[in-house]
N, C-alpha and C positions, 0 to 999 in steps of 0.2 A: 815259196818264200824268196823272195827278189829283193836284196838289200845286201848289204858289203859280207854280213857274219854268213850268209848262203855261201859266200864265195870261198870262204878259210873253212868252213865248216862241214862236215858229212850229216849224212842222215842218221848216224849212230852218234855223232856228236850232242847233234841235236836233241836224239833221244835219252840220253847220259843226261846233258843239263835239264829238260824236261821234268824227268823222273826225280833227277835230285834236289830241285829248286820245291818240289810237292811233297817230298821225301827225303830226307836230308839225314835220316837216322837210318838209313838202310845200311845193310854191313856190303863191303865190295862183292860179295859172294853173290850176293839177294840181286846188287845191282846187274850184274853179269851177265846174271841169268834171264833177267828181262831186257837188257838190249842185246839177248844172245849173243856176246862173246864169251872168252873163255878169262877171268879173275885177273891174272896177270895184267891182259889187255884193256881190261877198263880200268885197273890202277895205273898204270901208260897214260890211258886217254886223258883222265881225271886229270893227274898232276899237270899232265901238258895244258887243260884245258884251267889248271890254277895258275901256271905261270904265266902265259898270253892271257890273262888278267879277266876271262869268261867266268867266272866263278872269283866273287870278291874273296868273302865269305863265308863261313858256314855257322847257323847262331839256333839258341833256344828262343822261341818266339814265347815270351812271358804271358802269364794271364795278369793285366793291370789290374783288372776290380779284386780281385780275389789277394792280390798284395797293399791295396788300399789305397791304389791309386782313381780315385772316384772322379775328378775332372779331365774331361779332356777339352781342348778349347783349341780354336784356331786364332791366332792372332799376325791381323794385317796391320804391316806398321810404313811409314813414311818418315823419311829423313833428310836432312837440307844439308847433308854430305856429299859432297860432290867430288872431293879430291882421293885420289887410288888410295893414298898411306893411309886419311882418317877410314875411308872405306873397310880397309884390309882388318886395320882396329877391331871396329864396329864388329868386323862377320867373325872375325879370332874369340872375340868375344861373347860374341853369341853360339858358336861352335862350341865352347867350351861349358857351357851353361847345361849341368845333367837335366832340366826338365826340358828342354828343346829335343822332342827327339825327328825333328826335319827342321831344315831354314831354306825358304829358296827366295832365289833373288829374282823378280816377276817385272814386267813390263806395265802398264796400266795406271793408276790412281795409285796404286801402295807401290813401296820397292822391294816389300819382303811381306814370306806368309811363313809364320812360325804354327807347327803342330806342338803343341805344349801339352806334358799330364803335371799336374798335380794329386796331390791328399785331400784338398781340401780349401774353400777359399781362403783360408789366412794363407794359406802358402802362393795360392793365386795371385795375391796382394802384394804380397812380400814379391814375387818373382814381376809382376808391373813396374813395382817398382826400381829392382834393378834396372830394365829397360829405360825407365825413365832419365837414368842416371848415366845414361848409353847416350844422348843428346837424341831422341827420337820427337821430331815433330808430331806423330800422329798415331796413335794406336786405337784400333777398334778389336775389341776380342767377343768371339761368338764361341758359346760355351755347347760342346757336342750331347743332345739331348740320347740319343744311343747310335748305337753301330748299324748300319744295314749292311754295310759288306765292309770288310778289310781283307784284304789278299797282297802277297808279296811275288805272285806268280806271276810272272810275262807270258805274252799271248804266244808262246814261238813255236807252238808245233799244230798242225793244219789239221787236231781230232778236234 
């Protein structure tokens, strides 16, 4: 692994965030014992590795269908915003917005690609519209027919 975090990073580091980024309910004890040190020292590591910002943080990964959230949709939108301040607006605004749960700012045809869930299409409707009201030139939304993978795992260890 040839990249800057090889260079601040150990091979038990590595294995630390590995394990916990897979496993994130293990108790420090459980973790310890599988990157063979001793409890102490992978409470050391951990925290050190939460402060230098290697670990954002730590969350329950929800089941959406099962809480009734039945759409997911991706939506690419286009804006004839060009200035930093209306920009800053815009993305504050869509940050804020609970059914966005990703915005990226993208290169190509669109300038943004929203991961959106809703309940249901009236909610769907209702949530365009907001956007609408956001001054957005162009929205196409592709509605996700199911999941074939979701993973929040980085590739970063060499099994």
């Amino acid at each position: 692994m040839e990249h800057f975090a090889s260079k601040i990073l150990d091979d038990v580091d590595i294995q630390i965030l590995d394990t916990m980024q897979k496993e994130a309910q293990l108790s420090n004890a459980e973790l310890a014992r599988r990157v063979n040190l001793s409890p102490p020292a992978t409470h050391a590591r951990v925290k050190r590795l939460e402060s230098e910002g290697f670990i954002k943080r730590q969350v329950a990964i929800l089941n959406q269908e099962k809480l009734g959230f039945d759409l997911l949709c991706f939506i690419f939108m286009s804006t004839n915003i060009h200035q930093a301040e209306q920009l800053e607006v815009l993305e504050k605004a869509l940050s804020s917005m609970p059914e966005v749960l990703e915005c990226h700012c993208l290169t190509g045809e669109y300038d943004y690609l929203l991961k959106v869930t809703n309940k249901d299409r009236k909610e769907l409707e209702s949530f365009i519209r907001k956007l609408n009201k956001l001054g957005i030139a162009r929205i196409q939304t592709s509605l996700a027919l199911r999941e074939i993978k979701y993973s929040t795992v980085l590739p970063i260890s060499e099994k």
